[in-house]
C-alpha positions as CSV (number, residue, x, y, z in Angstrom):
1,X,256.0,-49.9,211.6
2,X,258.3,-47.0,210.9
3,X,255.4,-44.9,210.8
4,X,252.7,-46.4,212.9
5,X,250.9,-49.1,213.7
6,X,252.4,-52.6,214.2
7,X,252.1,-55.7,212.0
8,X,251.2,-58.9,213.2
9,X,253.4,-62.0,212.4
10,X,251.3,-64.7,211.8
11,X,253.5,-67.5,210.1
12,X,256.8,-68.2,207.7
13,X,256.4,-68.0,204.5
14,X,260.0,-68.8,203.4
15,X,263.6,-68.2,204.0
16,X,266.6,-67.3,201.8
17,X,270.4,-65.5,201.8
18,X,269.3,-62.1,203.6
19,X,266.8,-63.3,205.9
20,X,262.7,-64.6,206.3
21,X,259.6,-63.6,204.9
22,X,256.8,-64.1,206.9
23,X,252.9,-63.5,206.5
24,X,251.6,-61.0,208.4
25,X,248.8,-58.3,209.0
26,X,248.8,-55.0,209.1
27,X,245.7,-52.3,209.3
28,X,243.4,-55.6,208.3
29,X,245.0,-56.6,205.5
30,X,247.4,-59.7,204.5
31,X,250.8,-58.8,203.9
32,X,254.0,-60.4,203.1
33,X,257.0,-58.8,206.1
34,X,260.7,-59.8,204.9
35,X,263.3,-59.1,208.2
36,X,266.6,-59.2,207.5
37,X,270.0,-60.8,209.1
38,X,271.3,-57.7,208.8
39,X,275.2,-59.8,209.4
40,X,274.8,-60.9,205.9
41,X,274.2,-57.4,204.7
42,X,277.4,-55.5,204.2
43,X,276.3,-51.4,204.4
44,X,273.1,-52.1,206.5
45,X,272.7,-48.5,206.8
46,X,272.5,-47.5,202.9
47,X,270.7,-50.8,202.2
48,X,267.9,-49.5,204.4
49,X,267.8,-46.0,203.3
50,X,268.0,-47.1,199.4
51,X,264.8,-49.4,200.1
52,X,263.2,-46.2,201.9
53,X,263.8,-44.3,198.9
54,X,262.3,-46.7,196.6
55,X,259.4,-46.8,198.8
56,X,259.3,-43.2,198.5
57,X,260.2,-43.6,194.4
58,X,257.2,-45.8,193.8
59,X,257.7,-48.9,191.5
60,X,258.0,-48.5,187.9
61,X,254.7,-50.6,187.2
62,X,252.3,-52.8,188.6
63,X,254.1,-55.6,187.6
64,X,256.5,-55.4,190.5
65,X,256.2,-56.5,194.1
66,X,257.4,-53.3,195.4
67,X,258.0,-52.2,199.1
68,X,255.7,-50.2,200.4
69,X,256.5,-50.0,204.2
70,X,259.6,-50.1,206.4
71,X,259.4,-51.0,210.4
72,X,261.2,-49.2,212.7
73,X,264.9,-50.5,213.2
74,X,265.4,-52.2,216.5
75,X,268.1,-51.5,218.8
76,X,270.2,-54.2,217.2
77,X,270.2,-52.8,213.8
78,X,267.4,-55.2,212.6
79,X,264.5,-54.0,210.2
80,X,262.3,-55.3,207.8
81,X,259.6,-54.3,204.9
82,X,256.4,-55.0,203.8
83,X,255.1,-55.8,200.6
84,X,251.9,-57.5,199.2
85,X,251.3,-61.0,198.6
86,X,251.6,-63.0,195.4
87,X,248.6,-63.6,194.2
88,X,247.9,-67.6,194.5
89,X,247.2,-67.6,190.9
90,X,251.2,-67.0,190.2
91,X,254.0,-69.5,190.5
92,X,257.2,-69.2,191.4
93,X,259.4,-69.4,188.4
94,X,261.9,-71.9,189.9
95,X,258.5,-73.9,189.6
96,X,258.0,-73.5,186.1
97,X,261.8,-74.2,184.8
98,X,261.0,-77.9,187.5
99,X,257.6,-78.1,186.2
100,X,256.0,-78.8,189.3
101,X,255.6,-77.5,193.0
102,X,255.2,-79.4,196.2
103,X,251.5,-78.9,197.9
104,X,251.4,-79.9,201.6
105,X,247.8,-81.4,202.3
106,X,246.3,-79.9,205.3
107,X,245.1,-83.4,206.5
108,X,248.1,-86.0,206.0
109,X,250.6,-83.0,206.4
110,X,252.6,-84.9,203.5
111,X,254.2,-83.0,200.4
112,X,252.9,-84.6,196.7
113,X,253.9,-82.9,193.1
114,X,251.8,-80.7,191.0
115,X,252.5,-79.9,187.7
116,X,253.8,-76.2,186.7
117,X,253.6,-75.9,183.3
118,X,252.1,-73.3,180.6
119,X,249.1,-73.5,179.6
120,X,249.9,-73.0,176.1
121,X,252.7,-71.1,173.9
122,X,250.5,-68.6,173.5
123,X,251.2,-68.0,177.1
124,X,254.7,-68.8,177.5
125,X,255.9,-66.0,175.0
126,X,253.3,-63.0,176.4
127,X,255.2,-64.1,179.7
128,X,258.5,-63.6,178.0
129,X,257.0,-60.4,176.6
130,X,255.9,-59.3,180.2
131,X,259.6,-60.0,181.6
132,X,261.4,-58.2,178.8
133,X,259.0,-54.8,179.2
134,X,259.3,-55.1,183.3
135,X,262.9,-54.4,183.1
136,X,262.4,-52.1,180.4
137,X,260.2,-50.3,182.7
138,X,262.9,-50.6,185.7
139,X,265.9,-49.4,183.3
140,X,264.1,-46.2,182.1
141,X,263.2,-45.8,185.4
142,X,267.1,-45.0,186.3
143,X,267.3,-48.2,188.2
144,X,268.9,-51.6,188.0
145,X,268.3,-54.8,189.4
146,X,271.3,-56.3,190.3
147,X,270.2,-59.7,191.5
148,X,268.2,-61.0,188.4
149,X,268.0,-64.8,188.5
150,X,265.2,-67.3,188.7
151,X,263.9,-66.8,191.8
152,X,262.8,-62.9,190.9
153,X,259.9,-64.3,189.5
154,X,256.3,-64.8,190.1
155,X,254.4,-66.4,186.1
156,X,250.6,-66.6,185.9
157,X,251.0,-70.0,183.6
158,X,247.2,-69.6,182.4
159,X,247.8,-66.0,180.9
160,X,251.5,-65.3,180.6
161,X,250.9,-62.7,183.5
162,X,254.7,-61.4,185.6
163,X,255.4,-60.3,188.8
164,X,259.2,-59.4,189.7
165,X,259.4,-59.9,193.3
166,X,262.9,-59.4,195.7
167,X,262.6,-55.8,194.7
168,X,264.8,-54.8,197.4
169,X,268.5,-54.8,195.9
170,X,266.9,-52.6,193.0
171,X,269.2,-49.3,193.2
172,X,270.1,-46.2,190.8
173,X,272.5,-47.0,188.6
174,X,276.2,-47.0,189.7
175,X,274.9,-47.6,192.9
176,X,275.7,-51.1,194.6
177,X,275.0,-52.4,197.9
178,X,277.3,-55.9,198.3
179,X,275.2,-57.8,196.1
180,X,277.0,-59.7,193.2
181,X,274.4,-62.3,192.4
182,X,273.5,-66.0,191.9
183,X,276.1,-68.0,190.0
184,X,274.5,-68.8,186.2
185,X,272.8,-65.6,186.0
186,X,276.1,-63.2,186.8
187,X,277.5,-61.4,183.5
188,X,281.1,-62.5,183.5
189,X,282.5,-59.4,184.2
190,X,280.6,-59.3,188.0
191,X,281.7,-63.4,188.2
192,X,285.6,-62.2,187.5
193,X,285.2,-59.3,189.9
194,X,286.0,-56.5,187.8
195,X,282.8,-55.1,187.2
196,X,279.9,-54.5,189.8
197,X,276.0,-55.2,189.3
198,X,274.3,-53.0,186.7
199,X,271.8,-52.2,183.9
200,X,274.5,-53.6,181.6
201,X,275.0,-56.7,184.0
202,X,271.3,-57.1,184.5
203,X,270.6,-57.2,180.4
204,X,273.5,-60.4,180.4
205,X,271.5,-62.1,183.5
206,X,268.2,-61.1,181.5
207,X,269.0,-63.1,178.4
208,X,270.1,-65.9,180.5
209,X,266.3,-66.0,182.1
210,X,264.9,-65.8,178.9
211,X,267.0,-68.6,177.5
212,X,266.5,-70.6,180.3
213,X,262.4,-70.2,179.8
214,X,262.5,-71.1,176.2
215,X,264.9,-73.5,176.1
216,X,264.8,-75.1,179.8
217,X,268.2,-75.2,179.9
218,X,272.0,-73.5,180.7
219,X,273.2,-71.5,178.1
220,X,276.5,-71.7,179.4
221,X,276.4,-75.6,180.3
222,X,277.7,-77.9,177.9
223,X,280.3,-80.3,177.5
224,X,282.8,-78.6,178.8
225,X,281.2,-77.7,181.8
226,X,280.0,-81.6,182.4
227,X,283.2,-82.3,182.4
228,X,283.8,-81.3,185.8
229,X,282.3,-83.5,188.2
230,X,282.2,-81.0,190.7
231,X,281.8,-77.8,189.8
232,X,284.2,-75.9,192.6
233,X,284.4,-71.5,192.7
234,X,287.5,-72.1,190.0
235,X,285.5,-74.1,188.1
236,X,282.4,-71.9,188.3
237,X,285.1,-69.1,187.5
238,X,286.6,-70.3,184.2
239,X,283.2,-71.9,183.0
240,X,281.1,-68.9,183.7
241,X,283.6,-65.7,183.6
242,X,287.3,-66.4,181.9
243,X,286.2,-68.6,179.8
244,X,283.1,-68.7,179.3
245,X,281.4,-70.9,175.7
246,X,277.8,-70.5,174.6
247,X,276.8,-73.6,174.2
248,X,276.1,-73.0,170.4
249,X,278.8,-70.9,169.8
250,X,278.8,-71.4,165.8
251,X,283.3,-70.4,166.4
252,X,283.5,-72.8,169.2
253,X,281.6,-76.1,169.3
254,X,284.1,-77.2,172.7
255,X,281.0,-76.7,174.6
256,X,277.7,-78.3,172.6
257,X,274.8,-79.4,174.7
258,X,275.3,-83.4,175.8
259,X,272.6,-86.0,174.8
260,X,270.8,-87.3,177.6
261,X,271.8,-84.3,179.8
262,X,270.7,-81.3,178.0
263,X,267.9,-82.5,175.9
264,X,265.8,-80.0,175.8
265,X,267.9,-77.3,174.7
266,X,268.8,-80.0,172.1
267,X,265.3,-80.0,171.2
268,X,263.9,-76.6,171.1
269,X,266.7,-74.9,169.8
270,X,265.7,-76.5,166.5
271,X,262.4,-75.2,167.1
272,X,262.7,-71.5,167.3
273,X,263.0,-69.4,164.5
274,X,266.3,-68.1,163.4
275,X,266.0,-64.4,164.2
276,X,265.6,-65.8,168.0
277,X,268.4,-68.3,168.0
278,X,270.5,-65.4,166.0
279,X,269.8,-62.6,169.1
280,X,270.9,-65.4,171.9
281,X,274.1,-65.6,169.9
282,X,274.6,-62.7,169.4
283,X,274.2,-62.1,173.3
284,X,276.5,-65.4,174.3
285,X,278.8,-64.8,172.4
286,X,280.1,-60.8,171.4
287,X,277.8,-59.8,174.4
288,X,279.6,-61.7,177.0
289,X,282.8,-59.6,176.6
290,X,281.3,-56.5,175.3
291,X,278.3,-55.3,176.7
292,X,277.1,-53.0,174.6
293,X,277.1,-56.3,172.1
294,X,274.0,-57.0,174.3
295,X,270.6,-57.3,173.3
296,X,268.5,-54.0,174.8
297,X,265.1,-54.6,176.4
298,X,263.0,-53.0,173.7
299,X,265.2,-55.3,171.0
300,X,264.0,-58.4,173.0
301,X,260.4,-57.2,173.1
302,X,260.1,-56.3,169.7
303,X,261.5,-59.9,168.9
304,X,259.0,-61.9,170.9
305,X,256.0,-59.8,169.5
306,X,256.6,-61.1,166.6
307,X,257.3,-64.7,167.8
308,X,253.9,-64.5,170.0
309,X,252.3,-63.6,166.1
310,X,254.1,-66.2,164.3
311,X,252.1,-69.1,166.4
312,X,249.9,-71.4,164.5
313,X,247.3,-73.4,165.9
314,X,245.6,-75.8,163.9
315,X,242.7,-77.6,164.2
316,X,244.3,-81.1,164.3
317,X,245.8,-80.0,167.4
318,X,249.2,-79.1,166.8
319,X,250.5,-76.0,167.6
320,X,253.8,-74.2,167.1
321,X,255.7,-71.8,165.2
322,X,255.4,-71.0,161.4
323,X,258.9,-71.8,161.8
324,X,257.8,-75.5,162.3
325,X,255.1,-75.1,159.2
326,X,255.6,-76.0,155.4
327,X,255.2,-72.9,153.2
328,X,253.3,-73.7,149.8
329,X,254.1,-70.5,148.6
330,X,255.3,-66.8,150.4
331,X,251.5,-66.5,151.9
332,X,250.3,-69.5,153.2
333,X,251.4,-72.6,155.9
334,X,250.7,-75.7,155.6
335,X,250.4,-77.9,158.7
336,X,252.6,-81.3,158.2
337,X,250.4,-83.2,160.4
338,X,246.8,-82.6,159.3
339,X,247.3,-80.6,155.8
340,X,245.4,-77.7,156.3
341,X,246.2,-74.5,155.0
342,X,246.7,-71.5,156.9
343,X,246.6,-67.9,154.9
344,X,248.8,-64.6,156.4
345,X,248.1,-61.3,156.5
346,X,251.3,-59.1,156.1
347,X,251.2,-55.7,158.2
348,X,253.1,-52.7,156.3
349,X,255.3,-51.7,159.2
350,X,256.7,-55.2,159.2
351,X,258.4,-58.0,157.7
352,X,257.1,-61.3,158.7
353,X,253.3,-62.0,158.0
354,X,250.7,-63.2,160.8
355,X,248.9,-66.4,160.3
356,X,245.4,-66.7,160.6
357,X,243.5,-69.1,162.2
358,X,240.3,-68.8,164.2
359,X,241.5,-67.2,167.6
360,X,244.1,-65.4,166.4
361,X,245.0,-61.9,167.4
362,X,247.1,-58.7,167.0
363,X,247.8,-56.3,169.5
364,X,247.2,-52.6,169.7
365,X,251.3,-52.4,169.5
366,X,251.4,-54.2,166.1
367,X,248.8,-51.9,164.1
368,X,250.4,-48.3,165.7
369,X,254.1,-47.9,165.9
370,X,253.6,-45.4,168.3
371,X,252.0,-47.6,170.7
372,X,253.7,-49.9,173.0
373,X,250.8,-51.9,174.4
374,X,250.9,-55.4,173.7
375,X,248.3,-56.6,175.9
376,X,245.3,-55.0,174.6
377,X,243.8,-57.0,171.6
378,X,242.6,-54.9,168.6
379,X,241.6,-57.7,166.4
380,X,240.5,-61.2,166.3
381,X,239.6,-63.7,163.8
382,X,236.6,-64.9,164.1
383,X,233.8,-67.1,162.8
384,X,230.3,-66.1,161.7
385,X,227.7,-66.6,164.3
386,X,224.8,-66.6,162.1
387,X,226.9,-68.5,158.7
388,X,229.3,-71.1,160.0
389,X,232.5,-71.7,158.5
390,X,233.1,-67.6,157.4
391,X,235.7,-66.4,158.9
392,X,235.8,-62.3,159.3
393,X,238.2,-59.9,161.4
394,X,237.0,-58.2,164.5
395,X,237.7,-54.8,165.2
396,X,238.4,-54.6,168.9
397,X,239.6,-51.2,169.4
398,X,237.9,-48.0,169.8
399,X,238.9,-46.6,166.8
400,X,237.2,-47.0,163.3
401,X,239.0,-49.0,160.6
402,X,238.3,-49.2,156.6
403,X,238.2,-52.2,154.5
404,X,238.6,-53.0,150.9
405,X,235.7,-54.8,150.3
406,X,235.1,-57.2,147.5
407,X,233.7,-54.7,145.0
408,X,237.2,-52.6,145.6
409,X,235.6,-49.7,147.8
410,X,237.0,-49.0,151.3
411,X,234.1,-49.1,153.9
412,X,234.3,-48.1,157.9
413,X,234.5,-50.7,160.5
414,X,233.7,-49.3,163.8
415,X,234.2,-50.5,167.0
416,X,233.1,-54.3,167.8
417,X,231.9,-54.7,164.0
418,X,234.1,-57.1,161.6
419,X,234.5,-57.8,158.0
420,X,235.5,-61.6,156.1
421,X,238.6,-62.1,155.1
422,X,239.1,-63.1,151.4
423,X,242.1,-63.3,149.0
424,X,242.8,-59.5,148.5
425,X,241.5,-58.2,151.3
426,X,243.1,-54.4,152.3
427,X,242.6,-53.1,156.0
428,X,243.6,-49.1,156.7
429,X,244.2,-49.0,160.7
430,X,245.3,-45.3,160.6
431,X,248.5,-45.6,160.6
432,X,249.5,-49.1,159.6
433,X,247.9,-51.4,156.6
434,X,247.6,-55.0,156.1
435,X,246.8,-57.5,153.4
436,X,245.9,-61.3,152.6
């Protein structure tokens, strides 16, 4: 290692374009080593020294897998990094978009399939969330990917959790080391060759992950694209840089999503709301030849926190956006399956109103507009211990809140107390209010 000690190589992990990772240990720990083919790297010199300085740098958050030591460079030119592991709780997201992995067993030596898949929608968006703020994070940081496509990605399916791995073409912007990217996730301009890799490229290839997460499909194949057999580099060219058609372009339908090929777009893009389908037009369509057209990371954020708060799920079972509710009047849902009735409670600082259901929860992010955590609950809806079937509001912050109670006098909630929920019910947060 470039500054003591040596690492042990113990096996591969995996292989791709610039070289091999391998698992290895270094001062007793696990690590993850990636060596490169330094042939296939074009300025093996600056490529080395730009990973040192993001060593030196720091990551922008713990959601990255960040380098954290270089080895020495051997007499050939060769050198590698470490980094840590993934965690075995994460999957790859290449995974996730096949819905399953292959498991060797360690007796038979043979591969089998096991499913990949989220453990709810609740999940699914907070992982959405988590991408769009990790290259908020990297972008405020001065830095740009360059290389975003689908296998930058390590999802905890159970909670939504993100790690961005192949951290190592991440450079300041306007710098570029030779990388272009993977063909699908390029913005145009990088596929035609008149632009280079980044933060405005990366915010194209970042909409294209997000599309292809939600919607488990191309945004940029359709019918035109099916129609060549074999897509060649021209092909790839015209379909994905000169010419390239959103697939629901609402000026151009030469490109609309084939049955039996592209189902599932077919299928969930009737699903999600309008303001979401409305952003990934926006992005497909005056963002692919102006990128400042392009939706910014915070936009994106903003936009699936309230998605994530617009989930219903009922006690029949179903569960899915108020989108995919009946409204019997501005305040209340209505399932179509099972009936039941679902009231809302509208936040000031707001337009769209929450839906509440035993489970539910708003974020620390959503009752303080100066906050930007949306991973740290501060309420819950919950039911009565000691009187089943009342439902009350818990306050899961450490600050107190005050209530309108039922006789129309504002009372404190501290700290892990609640309150029911009835028809005109008033919350004061501090700086935010809400009401049935």
């Amino acid at each position: 290692m470039e500054f003591g000690g040596r690492a042990k190589v113990l096996k591969v992990i995996g292989s791709g374009g610039q070289g091999i990772v391998y698992l290895v240990e270094f001062n007793s720990q696990k690590w993850a080593l990636k060596w490169y083919d330094v042939d296939k790297i074009k300025r093996p010199k600056e490529f080395r020294q730009n990973i040192k300085n993001n060593i030196q740098d720091g990551a922008p958050s713990n959601k990255f897998l960040w380098p954290k030591y270089l080895t020495k460079e051997n007499a050939d030119g060769t050198f590698g990094y470490i980094m840590e592991l993934k965690p075995e709780s994460f999957d790859s997201f290449v995974d996730i978009l096949n819905t399953y992995k292959l498991v060797i067993d360690p007796l038979t030596g043979r591969a089998t399939k096991q499913a990949v898949r989220f453990q709810s929608l609740y999940a699914m968006v907070t992982a959405v969330i988590n991408i769009a703020n990790t290259f908020r994070q990297l972008h405020r940081a001065g830095k740009s990917y360059q290389d975003l496509n689908d296998g930058g990605f390590f999802i905890n399916v159970n909670t939504g959790a993100v790690l961005v791995c192949d951290c190592d073409n991440i450079a300041p912007e306007g710098s570029n080391f030779g990388i272009g990217g993977k063909p699908g996730y390029m913005a145009p301009e990088v596929v035609r060759g008149i632009a280079k890799p980044d933060v405005q490229t990366d915010k194209y290839s970042l909409a294209v992950v997000l599309f292809k997460l939600l919607f488990r499909g191309d945004p940029m194949e359709g019918e035109k694209v099916v129609k060549d057999v074999c897509l060649t580099e021209s092909s790839e060219l015209r379909h994905y840089g000169q010419d390239a058609v959103f697939v629901y372009d609402p000026d151009n339908a030469t490109n609309r999503p084939v049955r039996g090929i592209h189902d599932n777009v077919i299928k969930f893009w009737r699903i999600y709301p309008k303001y979401i389908r409305d952003a990934f037009i926006l992005s497909f369509t005056q963002g692919i030849s102006d990128p400042n057209k392009r939706i910014i990371e915070n936009e994106w954020q903003k936009l699936f926190i309230r998605l994530r708060s617009e989930i219903i799920q009922c006690v029949c079972g179903r569960t899915n956006f108020t989108s995919m509710f009946a409204k019997t009047d501005e305040k209340t849902f209505r399932c179509p399956k099972c009936g039941t009735e679902f009231a809302t409670l509208g936040f000031s600082n707001r337009e769209n109103r929450m839906p509440l259901y035993v489970g539910c929860k708003f974020y620390k992010c959503e009752i303080d507009p100066d906050c930007d955590d949306f991973l740290t609950v501060a309420g819950e809806l919950v039911e009565n211990k000691l009187k089943p079937g009342v439902l009350g509001i818990k306050n899961c912050t450490e600050d107190t809140w005050n209530a309108k109670l039922p006789d129309g006098k504002y009372y404190p909630i501290q700290p892990g107390k609640g309150f029911p929920i009835w028809k005109d019910l008033e919350v004061d947060f501090g700086k935010v209010t809400a009401k049935i």
